[in-house]
C-alpha positions as CSV (number, residue, x, y, z in Angstrom):
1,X,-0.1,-14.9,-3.1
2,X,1.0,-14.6,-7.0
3,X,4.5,-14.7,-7.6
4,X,4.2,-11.8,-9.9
5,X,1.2,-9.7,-10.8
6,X,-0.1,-7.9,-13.8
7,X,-1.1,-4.3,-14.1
8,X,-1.2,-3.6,-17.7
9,X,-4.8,-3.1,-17.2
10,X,-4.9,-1.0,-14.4
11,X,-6.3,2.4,-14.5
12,X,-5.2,5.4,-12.6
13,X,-7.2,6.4,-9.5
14,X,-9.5,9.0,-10.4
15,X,-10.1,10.4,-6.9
16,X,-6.1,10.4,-6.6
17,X,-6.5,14.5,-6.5
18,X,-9.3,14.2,-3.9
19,X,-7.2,13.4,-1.3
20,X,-6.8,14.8,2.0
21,X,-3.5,15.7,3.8
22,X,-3.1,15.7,7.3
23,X,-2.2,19.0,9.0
24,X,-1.8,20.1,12.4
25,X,-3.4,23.4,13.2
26,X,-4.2,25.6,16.7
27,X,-7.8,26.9,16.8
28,X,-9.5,28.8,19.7
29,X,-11.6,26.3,22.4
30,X,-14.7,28.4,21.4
31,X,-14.3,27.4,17.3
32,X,-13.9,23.7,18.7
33,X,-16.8,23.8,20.3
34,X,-19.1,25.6,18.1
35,X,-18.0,22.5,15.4
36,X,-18.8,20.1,18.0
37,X,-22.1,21.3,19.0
38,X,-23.0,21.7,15.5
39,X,-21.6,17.7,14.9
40,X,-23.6,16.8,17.9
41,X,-27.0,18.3,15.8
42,X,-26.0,17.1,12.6
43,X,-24.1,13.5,12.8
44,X,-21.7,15.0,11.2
45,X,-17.8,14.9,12.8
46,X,-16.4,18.1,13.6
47,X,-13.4,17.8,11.9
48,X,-15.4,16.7,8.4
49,X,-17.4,20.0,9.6
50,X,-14.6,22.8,9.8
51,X,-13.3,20.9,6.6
52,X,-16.3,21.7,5.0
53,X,-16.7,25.2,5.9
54,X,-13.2,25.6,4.9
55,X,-13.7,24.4,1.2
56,X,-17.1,26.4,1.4
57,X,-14.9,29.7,1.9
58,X,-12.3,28.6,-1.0
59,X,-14.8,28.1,-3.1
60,X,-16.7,31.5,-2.7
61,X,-13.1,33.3,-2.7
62,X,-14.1,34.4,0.9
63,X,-10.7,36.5,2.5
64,X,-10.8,36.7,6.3
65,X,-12.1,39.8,8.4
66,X,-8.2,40.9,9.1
67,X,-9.0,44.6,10.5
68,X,-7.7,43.2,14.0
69,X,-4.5,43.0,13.0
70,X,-1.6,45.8,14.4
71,X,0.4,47.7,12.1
């Protein structure tokens, strides 16, 4: 290991804005398994799944359904 190192050079991450964060959400059984059977058909990993249908809405500007809610 170098006693000291030099990043004059170095250039800033340009996926830096990519990144994901980590969150901790409560989802219905049934939307859990729909994303699983649908990673079971597809390779794919559920949670990459749900993450992609999510960016899918932002993208089209899609709002939620919310006519079940009480006044």
């Amino acid at each position: 290991m170098r006693a000291k190192y030099n990043f004059s050079k170095s250039v800033k991450n340009p996926y830096a804005k990519r990144l994901k964060q980590q969150v901790t959400m409560l989802m219905d059984k049934e939307v859990i398994e729909y994303f699983k059977q649908l990673s079971a058909q597809t390779g794919i990993a559920y949670q990459v799944l749900i993450n992609l249908y999510l960016l899918e809405c932002v993208k089209s500007k899609k709002n939620p359904d919310l006519r079940w809610v009480k006044d």
